[in-house]
Wavefront OBJ file of the C-alpha trace (Angstrom):
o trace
v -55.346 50.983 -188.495
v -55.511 48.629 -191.060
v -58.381 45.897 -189.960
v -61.857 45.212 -189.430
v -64.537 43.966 -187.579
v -67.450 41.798 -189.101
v -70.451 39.858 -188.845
v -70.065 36.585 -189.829
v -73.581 35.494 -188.137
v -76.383 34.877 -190.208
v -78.628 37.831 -188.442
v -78.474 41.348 -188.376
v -76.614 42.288 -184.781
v -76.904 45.640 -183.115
v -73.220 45.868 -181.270
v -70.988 49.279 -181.154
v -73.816 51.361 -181.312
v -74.596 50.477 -184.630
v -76.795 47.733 -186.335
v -74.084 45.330 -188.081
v -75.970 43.089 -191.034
v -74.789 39.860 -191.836
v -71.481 39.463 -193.678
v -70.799 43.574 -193.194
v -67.444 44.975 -191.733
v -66.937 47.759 -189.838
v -63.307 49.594 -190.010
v -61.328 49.559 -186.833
v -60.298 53.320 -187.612
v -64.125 53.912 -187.184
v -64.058 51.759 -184.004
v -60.890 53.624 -182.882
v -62.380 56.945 -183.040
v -65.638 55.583 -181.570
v -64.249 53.832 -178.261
v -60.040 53.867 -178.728
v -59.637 57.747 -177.950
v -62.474 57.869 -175.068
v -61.196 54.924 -172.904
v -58.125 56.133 -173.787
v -56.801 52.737 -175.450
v -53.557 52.668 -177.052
v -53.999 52.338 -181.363
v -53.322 48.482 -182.522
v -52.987 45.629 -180.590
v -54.277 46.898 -177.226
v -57.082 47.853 -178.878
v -57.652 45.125 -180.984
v -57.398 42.783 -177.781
v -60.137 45.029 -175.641
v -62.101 45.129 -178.837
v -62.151 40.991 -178.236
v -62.320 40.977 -174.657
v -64.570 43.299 -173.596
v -67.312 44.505 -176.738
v -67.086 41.281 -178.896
v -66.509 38.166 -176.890
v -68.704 36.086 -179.023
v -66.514 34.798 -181.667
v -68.935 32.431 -183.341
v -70.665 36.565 -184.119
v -67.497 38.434 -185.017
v -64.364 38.385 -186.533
v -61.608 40.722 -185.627
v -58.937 40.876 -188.428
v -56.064 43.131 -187.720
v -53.490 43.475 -190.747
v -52.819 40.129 -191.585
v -53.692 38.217 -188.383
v -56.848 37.208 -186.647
v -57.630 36.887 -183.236
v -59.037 33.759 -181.846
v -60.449 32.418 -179.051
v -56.825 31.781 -176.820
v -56.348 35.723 -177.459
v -52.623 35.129 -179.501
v -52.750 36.113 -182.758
v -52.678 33.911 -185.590
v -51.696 34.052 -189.288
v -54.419 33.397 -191.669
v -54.409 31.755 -195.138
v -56.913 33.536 -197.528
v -57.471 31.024 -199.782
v -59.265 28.537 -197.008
v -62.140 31.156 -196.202
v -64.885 29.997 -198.546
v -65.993 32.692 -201.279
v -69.688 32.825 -201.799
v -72.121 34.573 -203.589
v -70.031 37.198 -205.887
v -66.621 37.518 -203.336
v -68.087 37.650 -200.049
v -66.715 35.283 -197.802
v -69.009 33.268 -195.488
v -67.726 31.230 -192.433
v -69.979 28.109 -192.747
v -70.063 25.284 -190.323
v -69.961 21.784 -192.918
v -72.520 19.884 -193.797
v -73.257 17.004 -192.302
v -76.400 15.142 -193.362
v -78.314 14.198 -190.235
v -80.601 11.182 -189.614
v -81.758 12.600 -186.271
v -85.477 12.152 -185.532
v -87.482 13.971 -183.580
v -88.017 12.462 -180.599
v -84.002 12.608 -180.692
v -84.196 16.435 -181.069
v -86.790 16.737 -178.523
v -84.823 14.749 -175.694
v -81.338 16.627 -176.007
v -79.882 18.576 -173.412
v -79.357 22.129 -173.902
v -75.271 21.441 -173.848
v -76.109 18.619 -176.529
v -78.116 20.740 -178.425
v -75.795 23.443 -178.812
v -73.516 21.306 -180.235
v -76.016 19.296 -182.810
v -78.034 21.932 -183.439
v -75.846 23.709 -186.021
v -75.108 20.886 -187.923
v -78.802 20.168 -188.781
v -79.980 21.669 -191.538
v -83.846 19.977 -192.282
v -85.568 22.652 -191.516
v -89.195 20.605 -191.587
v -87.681 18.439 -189.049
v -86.725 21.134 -186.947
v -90.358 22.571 -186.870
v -92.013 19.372 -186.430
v -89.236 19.202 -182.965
v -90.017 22.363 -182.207
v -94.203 21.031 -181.625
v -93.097 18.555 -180.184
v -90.609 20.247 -177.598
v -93.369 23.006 -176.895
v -95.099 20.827 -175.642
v -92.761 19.354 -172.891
v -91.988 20.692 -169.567
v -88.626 22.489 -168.326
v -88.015 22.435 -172.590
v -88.092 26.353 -173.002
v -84.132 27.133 -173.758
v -84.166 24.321 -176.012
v -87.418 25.595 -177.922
v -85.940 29.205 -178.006
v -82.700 27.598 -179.557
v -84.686 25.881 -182.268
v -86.464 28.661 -183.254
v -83.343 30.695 -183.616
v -81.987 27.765 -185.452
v -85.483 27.845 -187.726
v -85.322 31.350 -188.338
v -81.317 31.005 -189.384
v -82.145 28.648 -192.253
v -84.959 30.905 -193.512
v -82.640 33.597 -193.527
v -80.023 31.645 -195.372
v -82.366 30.332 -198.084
v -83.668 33.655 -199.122
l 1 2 3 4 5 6 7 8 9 10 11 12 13 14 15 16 17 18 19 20 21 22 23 24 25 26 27 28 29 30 31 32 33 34 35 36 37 38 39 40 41 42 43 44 45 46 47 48 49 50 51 52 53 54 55 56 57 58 59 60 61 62 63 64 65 66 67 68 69 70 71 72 73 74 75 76 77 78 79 80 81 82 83 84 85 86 87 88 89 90 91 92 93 94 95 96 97 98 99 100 101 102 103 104 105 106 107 108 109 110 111 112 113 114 115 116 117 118 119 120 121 122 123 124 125 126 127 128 129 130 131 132 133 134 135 136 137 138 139 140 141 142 143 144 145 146 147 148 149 150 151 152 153 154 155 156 157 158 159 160 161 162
């Protein structure tokens, strides 16, 4: 099968019995022999789509290219333009979310809702304010998901500035 599977998260991810760094691909041929023949999955699209469905739902983890299409979210394939994936550092491509310069303070940070902050929290990229939100949030009651998210968000931009 012509195709792959890869990380495009930040963090190392242990899925398909196997610990997937970020920005690595793993073949689908490896995949097929791996969980195609035992569950008795037709080769190609059937097994592309259980691939999606059932071990790699998270899409903001993994990409599943097949050939020249990718699968996305609504599960229909879709033809993908090379040239908009961004190259970075030597001809790896990198999904990035854009920049956008935030003005948010911390009290701001430490007052979001978990839905709100799974939106915003992406998009922020001080990583001093996010540690002096992170105090403050510790602090607070009933504020544990959204301290666990900033620390995850912490420990993304160290990664990303090594």
């Amino acid at each position: 099968m012509e195709g792959y599977v890869k990380n495009v998260s930040p963090l190392w991810r242990h899925a398909m019995k196997r610990s997937v760094g970020p920005g690595e691909k793993v073949s689908l041929d490896d995949l097929y022999e791996q969980y195609g023949i035992k569950h008795q999955i037709e080769e190609g699209d059937p097994f592309v789509e259980w691939l999606r469905q059932v071990k790699l739902r998270n899409t903001d983890v993994w990409e599943i290219r097949y050939g020249k299409t990718q699968v996305v979210e609504s599960g229909k394939p879709m033809v993908v333009n090379e040239e908009k994936v961004a190259e970075v550092r030597g001809g790896s491509k990198l999904h990035q979310s854009p920049f956008v310069k935030s003005e948010a303070e911390i009290e701001e940070i430490a007052n979001l809702s978990v839905r709100k902050a799974r939106e915003q929290l992406p998009r922020i990229t001080n990583q001093k304010l996010l540690k002096y939100a992170l105090n403050e949030v510790s602090k607070l009651s009933h504020k544990d998901t959204l301290c666990r998210m900033l620390r995850k968000r912490i420990v993304e931009l160290e990664l990303s500035r090594r």
